[in-house]
C-alpha positions in Angstrom: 112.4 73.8 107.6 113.5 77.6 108.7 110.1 79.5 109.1 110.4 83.4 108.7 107.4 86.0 109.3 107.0 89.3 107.0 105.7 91.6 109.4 104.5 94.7 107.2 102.3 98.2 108.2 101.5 101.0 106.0 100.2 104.6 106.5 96.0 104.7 106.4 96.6 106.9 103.3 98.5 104.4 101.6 95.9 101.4 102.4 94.4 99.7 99.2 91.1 100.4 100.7 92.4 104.3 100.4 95.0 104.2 97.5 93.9 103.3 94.0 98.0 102.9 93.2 98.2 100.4 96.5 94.6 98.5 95.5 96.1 98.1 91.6 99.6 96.2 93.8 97.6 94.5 95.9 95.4 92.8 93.3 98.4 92.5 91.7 100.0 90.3 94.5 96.2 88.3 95.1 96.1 87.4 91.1 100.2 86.4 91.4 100.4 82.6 90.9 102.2 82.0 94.1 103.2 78.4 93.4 105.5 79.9 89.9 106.6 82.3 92.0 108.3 80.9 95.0 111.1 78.8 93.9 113.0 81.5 92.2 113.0 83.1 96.1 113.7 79.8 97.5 110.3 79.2 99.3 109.3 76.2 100.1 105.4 77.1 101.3 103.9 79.9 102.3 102.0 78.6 105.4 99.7 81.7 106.1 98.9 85.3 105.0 97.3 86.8 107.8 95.7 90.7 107.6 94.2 93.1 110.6 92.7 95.9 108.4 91.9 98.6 111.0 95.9 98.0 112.1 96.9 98.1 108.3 99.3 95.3 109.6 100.2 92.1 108.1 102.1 89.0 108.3 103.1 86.1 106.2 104.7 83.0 107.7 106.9 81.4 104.9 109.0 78.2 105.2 112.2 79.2 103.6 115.8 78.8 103.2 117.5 82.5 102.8 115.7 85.6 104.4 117.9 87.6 101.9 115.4 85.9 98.9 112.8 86.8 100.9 113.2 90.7 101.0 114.0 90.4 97.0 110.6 88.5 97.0 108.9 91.5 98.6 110.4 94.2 96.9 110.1 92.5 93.1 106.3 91.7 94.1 105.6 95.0 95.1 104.8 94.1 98.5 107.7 96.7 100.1 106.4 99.3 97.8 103.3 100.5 100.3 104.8 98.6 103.2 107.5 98.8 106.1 108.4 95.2 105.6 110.3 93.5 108.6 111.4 89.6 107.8 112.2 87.9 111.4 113.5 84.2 111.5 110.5 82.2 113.7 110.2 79.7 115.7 107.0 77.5 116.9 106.4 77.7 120.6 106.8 73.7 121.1 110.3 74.7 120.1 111.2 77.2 122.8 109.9 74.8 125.2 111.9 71.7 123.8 115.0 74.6 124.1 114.4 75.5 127.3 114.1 72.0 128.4 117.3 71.4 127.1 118.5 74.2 129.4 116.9 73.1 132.4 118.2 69.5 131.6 
């Protein structure tokens, strides 16, 4: 399991709540049968889709295997086409803490 977040923002003006071109992708996106889609980006679950609307932030947390698949998947499902999209490898905090034991011996 390699788990990656899609960290994305976008300008107020370009929020779905304020863009009819941005609400028409992001319904888009929602109506999307995620579990066709995935495979082709080599996704194995997408573990959480979280949203602050007054930030116009986002991030998804995906389990997947190449974070090059991942940027195709937000550019061909017009996610990068209102958003700054960032993809960051993650790592769950029990993790760092079995790492840094491993340090510390």
């Amino acid at each position: 399991m390699a788990l990656y977040g899609i960290y994305g923002r976008h300008e107020i003006k370009d929020c779905p709540l304020n863009s009819s071109e941005s609400r028409k992708m992001a319904r888009k996106i929602a109506e999307t049968d995620m579990s066709s889609v995935l495979p082709k980006y080599k996704i194995n679950k997408m573990i959480g889709r979280y949203h602050s609307g007054l930030e116009h932030t986002f991030l998804w947390i995906l389990d997947a295997e190449d974070p090059h698949l991942i940027q195709q998947f937000a550019i061909d499902g017009g996610m990068a086409s209102f958003n700054e999209v960032k993809i960051v490898p993650l790592m769950t905090f029990d993790d760092v803490i079995s790492e840094v034991r491993k340090i510390d011996g």
